[in-house]
N, CA, C and O atoms as a GROMACS GRO file, in nm:
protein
  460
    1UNK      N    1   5.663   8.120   4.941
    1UNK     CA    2   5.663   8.224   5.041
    1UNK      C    3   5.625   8.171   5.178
    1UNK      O    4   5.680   8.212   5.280
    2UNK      N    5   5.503   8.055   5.179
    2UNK     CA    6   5.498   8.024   5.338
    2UNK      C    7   5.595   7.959   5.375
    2UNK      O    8   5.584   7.941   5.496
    3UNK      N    9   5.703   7.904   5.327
    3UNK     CA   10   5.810   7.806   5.411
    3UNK      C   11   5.932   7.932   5.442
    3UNK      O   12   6.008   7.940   5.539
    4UNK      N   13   5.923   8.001   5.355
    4UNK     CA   14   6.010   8.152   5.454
    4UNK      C   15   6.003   8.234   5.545
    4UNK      O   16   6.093   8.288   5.610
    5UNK      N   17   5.828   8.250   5.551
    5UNK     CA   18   5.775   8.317   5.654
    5UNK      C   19   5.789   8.166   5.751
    5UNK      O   20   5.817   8.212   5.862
    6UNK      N   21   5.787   8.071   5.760
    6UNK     CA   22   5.806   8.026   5.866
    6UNK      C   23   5.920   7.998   5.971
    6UNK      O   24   5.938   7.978   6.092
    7UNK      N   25   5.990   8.012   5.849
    7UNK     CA   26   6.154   7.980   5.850
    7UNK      C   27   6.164   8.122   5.921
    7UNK      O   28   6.204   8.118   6.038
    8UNK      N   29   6.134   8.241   5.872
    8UNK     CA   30   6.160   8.351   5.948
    8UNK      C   31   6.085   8.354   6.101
    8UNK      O   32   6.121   8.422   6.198
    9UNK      N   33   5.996   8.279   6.096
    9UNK     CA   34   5.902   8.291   6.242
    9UNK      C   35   6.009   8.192   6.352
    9UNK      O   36   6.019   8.217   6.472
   10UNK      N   37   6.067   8.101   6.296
   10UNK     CA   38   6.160   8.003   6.389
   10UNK      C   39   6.247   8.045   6.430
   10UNK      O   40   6.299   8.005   6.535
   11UNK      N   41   6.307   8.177   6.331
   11UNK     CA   42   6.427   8.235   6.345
   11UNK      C   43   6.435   8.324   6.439
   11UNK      O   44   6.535   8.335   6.509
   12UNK      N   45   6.319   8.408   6.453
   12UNK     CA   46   6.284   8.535   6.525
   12UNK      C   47   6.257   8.470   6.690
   12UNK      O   48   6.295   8.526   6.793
   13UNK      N   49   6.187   8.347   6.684
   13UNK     CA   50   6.100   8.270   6.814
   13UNK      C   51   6.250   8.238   6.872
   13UNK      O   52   6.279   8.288   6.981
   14UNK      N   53   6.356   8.147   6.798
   14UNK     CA   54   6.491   8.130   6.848
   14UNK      C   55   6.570   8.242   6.923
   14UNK      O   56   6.636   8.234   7.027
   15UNK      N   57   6.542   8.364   6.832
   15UNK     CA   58   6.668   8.543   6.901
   15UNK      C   59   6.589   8.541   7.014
   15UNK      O   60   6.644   8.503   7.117
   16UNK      N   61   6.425   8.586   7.022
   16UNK     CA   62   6.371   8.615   7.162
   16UNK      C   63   6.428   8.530   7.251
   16UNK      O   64   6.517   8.560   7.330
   17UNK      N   65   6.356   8.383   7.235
   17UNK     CA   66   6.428   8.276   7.331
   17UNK      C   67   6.556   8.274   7.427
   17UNK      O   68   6.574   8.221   7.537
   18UNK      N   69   6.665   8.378   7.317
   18UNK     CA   70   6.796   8.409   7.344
   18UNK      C   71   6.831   8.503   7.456
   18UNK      O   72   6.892   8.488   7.561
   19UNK      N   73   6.760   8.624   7.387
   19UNK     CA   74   6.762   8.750   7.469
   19UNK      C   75   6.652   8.687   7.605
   19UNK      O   76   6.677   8.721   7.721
   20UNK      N   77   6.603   8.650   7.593
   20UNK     CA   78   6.530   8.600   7.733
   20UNK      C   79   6.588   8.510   7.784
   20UNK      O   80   6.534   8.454   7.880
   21UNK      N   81   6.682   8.477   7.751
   21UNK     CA   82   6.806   8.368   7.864
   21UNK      C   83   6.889   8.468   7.878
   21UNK      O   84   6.938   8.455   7.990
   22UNK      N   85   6.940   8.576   7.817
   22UNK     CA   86   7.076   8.623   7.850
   22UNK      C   87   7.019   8.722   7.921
   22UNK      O   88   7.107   8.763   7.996
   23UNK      N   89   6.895   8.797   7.942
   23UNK     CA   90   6.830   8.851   8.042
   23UNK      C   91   6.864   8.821   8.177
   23UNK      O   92   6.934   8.880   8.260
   24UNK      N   93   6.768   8.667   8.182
   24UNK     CA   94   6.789   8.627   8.329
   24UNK      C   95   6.938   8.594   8.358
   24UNK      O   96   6.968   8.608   8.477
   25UNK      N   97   7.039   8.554   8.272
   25UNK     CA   98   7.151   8.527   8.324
   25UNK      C   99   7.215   8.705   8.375
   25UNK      O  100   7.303   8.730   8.457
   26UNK      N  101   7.150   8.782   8.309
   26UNK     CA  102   7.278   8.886   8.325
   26UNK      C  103   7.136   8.964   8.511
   26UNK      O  104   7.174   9.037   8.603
   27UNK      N  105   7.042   8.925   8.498
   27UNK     CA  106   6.974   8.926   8.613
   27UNK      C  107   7.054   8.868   8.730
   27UNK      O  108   7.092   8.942   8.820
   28UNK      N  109   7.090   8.693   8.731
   28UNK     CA  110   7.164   8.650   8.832
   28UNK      C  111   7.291   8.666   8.867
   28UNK      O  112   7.343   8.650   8.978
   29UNK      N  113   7.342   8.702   8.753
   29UNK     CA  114   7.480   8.786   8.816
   29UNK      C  115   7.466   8.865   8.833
   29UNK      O  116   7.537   8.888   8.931
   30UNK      N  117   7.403   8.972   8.800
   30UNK     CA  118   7.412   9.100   8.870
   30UNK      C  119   7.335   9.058   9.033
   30UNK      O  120   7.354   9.154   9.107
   31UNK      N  121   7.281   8.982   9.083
   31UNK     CA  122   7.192   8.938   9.219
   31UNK      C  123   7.351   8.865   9.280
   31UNK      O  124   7.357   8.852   9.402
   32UNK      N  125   7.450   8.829   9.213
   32UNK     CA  126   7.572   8.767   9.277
   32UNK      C  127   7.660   8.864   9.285
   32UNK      O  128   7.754   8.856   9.364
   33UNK      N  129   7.637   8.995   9.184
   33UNK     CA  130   7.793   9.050   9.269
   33UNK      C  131   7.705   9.130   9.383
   33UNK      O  132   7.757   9.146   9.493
   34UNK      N  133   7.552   9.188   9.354
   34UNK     CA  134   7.550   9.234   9.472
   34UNK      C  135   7.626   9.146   9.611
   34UNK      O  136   7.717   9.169   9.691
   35UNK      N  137   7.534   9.046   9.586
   35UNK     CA  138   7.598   8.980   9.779
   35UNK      C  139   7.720   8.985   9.793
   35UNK      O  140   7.769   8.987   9.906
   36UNK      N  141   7.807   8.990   9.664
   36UNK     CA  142   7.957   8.990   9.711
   36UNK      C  143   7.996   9.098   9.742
   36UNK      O  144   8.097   9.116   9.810
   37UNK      N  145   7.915   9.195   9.694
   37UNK     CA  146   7.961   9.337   9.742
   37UNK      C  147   7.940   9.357   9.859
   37UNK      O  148   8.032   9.372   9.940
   38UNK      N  149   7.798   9.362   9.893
   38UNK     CA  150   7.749   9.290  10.030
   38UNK      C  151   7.882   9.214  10.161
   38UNK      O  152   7.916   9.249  10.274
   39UNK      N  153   7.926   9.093  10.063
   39UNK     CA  154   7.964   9.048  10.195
   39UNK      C  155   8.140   9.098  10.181
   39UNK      O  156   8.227   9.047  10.252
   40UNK      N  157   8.159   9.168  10.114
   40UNK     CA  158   8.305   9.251  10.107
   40UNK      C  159   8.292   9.348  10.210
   40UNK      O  160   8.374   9.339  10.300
   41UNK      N  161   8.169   9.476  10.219
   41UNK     CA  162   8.142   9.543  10.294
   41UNK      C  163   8.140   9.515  10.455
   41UNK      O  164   8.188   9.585  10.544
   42UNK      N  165   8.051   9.359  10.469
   42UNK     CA  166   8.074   9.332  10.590
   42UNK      C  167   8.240   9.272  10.629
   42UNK      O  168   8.287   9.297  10.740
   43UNK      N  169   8.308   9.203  10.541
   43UNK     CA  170   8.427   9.164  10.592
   43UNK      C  171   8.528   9.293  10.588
   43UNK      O  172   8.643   9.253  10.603
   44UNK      N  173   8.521   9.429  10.574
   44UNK     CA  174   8.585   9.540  10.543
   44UNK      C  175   8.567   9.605  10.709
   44UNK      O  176   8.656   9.660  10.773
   45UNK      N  177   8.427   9.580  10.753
   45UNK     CA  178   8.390   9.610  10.856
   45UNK      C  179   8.483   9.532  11.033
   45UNK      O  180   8.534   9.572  11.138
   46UNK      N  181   8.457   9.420  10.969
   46UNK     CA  182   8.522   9.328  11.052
   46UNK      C  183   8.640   9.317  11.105
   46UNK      O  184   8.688   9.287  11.214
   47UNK      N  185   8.687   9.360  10.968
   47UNK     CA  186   8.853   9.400  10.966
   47UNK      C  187   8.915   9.538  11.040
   47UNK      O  188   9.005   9.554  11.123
   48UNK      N  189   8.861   9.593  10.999
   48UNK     CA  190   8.844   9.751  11.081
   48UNK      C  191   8.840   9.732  11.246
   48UNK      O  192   8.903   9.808  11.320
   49UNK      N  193   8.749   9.614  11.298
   49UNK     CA  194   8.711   9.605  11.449
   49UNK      C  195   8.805   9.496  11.444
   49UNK      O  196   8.746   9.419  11.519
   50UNK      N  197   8.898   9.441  11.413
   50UNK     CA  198   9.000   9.315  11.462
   50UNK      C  199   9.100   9.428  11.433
   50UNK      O  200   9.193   9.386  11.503
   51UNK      N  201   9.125   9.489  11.404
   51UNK     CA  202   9.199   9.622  11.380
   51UNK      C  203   9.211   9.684  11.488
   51UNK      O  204   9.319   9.682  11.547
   52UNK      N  205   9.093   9.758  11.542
   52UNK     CA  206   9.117   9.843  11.608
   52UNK      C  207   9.144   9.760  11.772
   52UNK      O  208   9.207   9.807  11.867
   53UNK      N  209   9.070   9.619  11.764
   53UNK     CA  210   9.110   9.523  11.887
   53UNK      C  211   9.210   9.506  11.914
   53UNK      O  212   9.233   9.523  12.034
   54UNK      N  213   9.310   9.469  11.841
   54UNK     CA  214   9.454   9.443  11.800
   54UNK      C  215   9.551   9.580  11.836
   54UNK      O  216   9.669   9.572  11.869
   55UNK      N  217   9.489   9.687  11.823
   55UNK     CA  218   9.573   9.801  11.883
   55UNK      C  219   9.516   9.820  12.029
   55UNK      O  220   9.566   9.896  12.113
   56UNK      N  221   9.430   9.758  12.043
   56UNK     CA  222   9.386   9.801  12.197
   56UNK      C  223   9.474   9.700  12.313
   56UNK      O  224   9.541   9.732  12.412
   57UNK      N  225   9.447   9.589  12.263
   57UNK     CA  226   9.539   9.487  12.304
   57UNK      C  227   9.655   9.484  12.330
   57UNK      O  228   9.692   9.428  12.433
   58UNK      N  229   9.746   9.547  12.242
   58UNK     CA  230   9.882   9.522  12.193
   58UNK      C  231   9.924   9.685  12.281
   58UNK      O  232  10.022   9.739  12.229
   59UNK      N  233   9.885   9.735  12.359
   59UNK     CA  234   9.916   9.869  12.383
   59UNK      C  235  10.060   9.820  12.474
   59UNK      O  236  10.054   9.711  12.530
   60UNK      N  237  10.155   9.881  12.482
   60UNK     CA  238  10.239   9.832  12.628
   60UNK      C  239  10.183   9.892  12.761
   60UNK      O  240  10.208   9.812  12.851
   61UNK      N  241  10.144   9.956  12.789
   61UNK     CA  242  10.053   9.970  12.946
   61UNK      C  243   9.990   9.858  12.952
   61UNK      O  244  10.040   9.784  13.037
   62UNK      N  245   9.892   9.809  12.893
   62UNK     CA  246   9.788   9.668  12.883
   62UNK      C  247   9.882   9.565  12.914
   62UNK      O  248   9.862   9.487  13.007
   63UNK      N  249  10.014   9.556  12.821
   63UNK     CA  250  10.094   9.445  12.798
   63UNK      C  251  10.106   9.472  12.958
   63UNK      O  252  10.028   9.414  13.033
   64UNK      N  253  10.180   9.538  12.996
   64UNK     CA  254  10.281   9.577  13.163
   64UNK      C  255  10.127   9.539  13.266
   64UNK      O  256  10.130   9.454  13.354
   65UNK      N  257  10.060   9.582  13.246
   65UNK     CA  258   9.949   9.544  13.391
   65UNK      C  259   9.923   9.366  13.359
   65UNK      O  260   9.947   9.278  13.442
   66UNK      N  261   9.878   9.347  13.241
   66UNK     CA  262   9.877   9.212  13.270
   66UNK      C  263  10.009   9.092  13.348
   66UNK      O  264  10.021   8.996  13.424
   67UNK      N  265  10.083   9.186  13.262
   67UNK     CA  266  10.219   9.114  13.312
   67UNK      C  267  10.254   9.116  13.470
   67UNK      O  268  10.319   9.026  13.524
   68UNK      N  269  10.214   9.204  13.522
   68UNK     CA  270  10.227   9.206  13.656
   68UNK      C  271  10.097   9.170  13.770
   68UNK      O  272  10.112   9.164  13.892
   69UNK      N  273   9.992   9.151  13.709
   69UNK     CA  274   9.874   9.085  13.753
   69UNK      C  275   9.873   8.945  13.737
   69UNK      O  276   9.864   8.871  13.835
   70UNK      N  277   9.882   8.902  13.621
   70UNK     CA  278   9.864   8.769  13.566
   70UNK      C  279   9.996   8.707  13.608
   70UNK      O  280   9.999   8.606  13.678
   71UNK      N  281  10.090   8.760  13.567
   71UNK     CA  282  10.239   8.675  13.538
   71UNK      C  283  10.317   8.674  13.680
   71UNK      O  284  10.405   8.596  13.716
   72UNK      N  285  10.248   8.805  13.766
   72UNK     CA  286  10.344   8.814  13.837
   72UNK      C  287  10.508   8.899  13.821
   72UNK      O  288  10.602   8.916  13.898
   73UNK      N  289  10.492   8.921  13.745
   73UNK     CA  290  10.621   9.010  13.716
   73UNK      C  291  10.705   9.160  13.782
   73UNK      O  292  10.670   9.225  13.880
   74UNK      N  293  10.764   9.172  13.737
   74UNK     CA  294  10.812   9.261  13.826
   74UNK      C  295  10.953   9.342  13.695
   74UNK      O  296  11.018   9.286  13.607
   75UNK      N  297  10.950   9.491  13.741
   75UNK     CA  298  10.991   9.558  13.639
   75UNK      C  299  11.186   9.524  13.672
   75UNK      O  300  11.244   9.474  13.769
   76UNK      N  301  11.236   9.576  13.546
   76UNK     CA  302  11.426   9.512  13.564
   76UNK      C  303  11.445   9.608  13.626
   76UNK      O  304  11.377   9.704  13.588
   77UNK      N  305  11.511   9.628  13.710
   77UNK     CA  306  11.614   9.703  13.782
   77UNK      C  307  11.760   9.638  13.759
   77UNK      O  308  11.782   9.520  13.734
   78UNK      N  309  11.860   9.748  13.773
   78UNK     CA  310  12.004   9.693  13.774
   78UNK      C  311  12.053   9.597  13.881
   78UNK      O  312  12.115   9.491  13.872
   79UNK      N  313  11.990   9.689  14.021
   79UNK     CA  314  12.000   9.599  14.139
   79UNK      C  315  11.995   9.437  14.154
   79UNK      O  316  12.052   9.361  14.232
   80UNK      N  317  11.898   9.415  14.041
   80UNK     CA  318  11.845   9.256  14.029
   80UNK      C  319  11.898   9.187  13.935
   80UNK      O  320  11.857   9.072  13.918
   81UNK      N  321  12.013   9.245  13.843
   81UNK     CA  322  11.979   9.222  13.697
   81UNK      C  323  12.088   9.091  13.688
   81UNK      O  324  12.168   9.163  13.628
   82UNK      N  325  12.148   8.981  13.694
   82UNK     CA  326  12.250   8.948  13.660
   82UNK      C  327  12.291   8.872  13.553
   82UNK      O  328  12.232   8.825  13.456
   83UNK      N  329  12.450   8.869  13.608
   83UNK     CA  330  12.519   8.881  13.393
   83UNK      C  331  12.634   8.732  13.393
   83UNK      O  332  12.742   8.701  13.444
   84UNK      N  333  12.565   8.691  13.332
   84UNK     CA  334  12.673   8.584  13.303
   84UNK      C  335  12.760   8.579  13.178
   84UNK      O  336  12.741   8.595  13.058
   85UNK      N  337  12.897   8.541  13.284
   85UNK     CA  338  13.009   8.573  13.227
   85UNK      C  339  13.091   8.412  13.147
   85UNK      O  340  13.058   8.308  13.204
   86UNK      N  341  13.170   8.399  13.046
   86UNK     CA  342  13.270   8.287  13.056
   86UNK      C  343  13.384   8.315  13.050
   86UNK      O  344  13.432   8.404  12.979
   87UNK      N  345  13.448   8.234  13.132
   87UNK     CA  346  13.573   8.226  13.192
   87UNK      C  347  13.689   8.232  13.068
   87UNK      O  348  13.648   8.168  12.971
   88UNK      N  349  13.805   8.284  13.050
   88UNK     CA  350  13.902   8.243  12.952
   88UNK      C  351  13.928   8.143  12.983
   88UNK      O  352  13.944   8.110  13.100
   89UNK      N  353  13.942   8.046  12.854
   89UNK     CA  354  13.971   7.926  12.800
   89UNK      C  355  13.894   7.808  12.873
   89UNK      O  356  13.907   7.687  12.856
   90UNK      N  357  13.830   7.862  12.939
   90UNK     CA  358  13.662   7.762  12.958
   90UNK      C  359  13.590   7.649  12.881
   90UNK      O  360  13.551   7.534  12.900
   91UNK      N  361  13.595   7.757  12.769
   91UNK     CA  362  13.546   7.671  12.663
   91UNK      C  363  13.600   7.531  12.571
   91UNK      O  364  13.685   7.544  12.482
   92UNK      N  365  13.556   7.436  12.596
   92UNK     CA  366  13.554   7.287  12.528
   92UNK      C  367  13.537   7.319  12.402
   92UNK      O  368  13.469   7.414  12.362
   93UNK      N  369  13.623   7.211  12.309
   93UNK     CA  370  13.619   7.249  12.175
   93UNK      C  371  13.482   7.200  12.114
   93UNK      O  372  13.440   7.225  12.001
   94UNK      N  373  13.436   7.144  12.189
   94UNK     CA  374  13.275   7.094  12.126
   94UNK      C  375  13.162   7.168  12.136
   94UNK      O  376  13.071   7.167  12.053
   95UNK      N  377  13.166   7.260  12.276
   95UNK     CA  378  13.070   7.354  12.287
   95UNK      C  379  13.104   7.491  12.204
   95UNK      O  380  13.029   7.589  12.196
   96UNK      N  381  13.263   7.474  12.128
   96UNK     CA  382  13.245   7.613  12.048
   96UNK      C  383  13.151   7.601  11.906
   96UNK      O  384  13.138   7.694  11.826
   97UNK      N  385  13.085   7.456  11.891
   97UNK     CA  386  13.002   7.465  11.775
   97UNK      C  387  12.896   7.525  11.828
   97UNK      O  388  12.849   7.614  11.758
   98UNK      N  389  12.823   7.498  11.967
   98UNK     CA  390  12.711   7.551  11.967
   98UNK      C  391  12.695   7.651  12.043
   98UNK      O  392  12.708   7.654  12.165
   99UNK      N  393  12.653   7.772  11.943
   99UNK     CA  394  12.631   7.931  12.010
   99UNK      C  395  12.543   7.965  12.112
   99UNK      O  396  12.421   7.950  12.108
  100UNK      N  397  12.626   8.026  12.232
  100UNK     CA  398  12.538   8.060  12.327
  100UNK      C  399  12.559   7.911  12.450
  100UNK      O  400  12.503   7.890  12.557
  101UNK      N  401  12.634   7.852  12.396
  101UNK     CA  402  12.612   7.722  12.514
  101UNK      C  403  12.722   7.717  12.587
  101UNK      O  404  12.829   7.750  12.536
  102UNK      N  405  12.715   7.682  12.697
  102UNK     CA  406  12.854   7.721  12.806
  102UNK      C  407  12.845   7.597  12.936
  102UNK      O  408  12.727   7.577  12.963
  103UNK      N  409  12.904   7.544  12.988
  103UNK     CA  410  12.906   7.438  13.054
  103UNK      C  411  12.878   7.450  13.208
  103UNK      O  412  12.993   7.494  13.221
  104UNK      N  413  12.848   7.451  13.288
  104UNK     CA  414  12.785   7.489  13.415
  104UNK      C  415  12.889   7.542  13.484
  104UNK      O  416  12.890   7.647  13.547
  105UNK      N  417  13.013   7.427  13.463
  105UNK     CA  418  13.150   7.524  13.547
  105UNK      C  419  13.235   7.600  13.463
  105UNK      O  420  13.353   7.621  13.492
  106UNK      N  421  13.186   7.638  13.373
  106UNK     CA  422  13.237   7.771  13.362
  106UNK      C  423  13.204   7.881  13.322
  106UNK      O  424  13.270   7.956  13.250
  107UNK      N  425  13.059   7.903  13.385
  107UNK     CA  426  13.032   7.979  13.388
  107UNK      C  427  13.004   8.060  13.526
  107UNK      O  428  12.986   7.994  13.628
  108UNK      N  429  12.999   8.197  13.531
  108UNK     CA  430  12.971   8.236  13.652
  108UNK      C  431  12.894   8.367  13.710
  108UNK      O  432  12.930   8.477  13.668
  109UNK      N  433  12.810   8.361  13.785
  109UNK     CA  434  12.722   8.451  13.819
  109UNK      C  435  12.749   8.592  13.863
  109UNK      O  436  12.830   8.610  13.954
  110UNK      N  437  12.690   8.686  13.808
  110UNK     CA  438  12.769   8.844  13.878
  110UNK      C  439  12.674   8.887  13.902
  110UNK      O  440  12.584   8.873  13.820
  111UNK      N  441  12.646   8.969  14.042
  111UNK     CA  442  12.495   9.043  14.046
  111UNK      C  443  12.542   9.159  14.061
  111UNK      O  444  12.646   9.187  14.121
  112UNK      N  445  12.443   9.258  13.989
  112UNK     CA  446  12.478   9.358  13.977
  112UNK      C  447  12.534   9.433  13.863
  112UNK      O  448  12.479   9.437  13.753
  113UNK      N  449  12.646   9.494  13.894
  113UNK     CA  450  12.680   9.622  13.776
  113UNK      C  451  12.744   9.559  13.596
  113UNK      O  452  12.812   9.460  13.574
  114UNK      N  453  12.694   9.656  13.503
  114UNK     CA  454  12.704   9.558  13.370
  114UNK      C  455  12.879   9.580  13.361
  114UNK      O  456  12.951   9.650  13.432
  115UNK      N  457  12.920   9.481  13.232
  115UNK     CA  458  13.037   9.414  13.199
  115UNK      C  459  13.065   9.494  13.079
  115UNK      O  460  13.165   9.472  13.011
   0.00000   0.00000   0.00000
C-alpha cells in the first residue's frame, strides 16, 4: 500500500504542476490578445484620421487653390485652348507604329474653336 500511495502522490503533484502551467499560459495569452486588441483599436483610430485627411485633401476646391497658388495655373478657356491637328497623308509609315506620335511638320497648330 505505501508504494501506491506514493505513486498516487507523484501522480496528483504531476496534474497540479500541469494545471499550474496551463494557468499561467492561458494568463499570457489572454495579457497578448488584450494588447492586440489594444493596438487594433488604436490602428482603427488612425485609419479613421488618414481617412478623414485624405478627404480633406483630395477635395477639388483645395486641389484648384493650390493649383493656382502654388502651380500657377490658370483655369481652360476655349479662347486659349489649342488643338492639334495631322495633316492627310502626313504620316510616315514608321510613325504609324507609334500611337499618338506625329512629326513636327506635320503637324499643325489651331487656336481656338474645337475640330
Amino acid at each position: 500500500m505505501n508504494r501506491l500511495n506514493v505513486f498516487l502522490l507523484i501522480v496528483v503533484m504531476g496534474c497540479a504542476l500541469s494545471v499550474v502551467n496551463a494557468t499561467n499560459q492561458q494568463r499570457q495569452i489572454f495579457i497578448q490578445l488584450q494588447r492586440a486588441q489594444s493596438q487594433e483599436r488604436q490602428l482603427q483610430q488612425d485609419y479613421s484620421q488618414l481617412q478623414y485627411q485624405q478627404s480633406a485633401l483630395s477635395k477639388t476646391s483645395r486641389i484648384e487653390q493650390l493649383a493656382t497658388a502654388s502651380l500657377k495655373m490658370q483655369a481652360v478657356t476655349t479662347g486659349r485652348t489649342q488643338y492639334l491637328t495631322l495633316e492627310p497623308g502626313a504620316l510616315k509609315a514608321e510613325d504609324a507604329q507609334i500611337p499618338y506620335a506625329a512629326s513636327s511638320t506635320s503637324s499643325a497648330t489651331h487656336e481656338g474653336g474645337a475640330r
